[in-house]
C-alpha positions in Angstrom: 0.0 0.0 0.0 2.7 2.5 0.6 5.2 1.5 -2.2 1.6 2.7 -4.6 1.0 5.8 -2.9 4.7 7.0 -3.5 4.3 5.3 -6.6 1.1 7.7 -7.3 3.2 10.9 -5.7 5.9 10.2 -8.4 3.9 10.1 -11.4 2.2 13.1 -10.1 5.3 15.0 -9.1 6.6 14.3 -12.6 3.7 16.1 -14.2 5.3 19.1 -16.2 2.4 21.2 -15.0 2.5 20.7 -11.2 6.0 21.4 -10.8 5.3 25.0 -12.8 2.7 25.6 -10.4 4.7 24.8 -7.1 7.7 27.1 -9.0 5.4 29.9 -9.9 3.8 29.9 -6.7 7.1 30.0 -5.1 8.0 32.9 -7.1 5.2 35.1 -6.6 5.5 34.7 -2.4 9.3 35.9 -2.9 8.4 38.7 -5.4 5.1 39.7 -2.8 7.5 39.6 -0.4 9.2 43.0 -1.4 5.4 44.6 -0.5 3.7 42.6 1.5 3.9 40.9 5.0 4.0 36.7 4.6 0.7 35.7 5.2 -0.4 38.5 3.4 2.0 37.6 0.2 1.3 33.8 0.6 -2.4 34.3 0.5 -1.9 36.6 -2.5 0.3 33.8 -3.6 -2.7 31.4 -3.7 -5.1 33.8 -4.6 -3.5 34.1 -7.9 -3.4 30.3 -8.3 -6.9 29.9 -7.4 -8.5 32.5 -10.0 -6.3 30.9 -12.6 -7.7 27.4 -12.1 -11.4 29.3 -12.4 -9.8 30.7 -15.7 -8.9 27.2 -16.9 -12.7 26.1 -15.6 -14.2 28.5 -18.0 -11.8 28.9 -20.8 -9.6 26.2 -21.6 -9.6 22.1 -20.0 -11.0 22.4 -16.6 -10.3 22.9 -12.4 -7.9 20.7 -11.5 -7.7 20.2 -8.0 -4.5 18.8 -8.6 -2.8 22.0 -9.4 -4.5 23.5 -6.4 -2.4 21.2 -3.8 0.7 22.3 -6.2 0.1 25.9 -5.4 -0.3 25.2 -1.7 3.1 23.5 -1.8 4.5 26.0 -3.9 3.3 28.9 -1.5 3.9 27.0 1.1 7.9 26.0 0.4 8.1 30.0 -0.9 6.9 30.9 3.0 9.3 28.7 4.3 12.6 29.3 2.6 12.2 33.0 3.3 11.3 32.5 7.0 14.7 31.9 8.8 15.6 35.8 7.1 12.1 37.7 8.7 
């Protein structure tokens, strides 16, 4: 049983477009970072990511809550690599 769910995370870590959307979302806490306080550039962070999955719901192939847990890792992992310099 655990050998399939790591099998699962690898094949979903793998996935070209959940890696762009833990990097992008890592990006944009760093870059809210010059403005903003953390919780207020991580939540910006994930704001972002949110209204682009409604733009892929509406426009182009669909919500993927997939790419939703990616932006939570991404801003999350962005929060924490900046928190030992706050």
């Amino acid at each position: 049983m655990m050998s399939s769910a790591i099998t699962r995370l690898k094949h979903w870590l793998h996935e070209a477009d959940k890696l762009q959307h833990m990097l992008v979302s890592i990006v944009l806490v760093q870059m809210g970072l010059y403005w903003l306080d953390i919780f207020s550039a991580a939540a910006v962070a994930f704001g972002i990511g949110i209204v682009k999955e409604l733009g892929d719901k509406f426009f182009r192939d669909g919500f993927s809550w997939g790419d939703i847990i990616a932006n939570a890792v991404g801003v999350s992992l962005g929060a924490i690599l900046v928190l030992p310099w706050l």
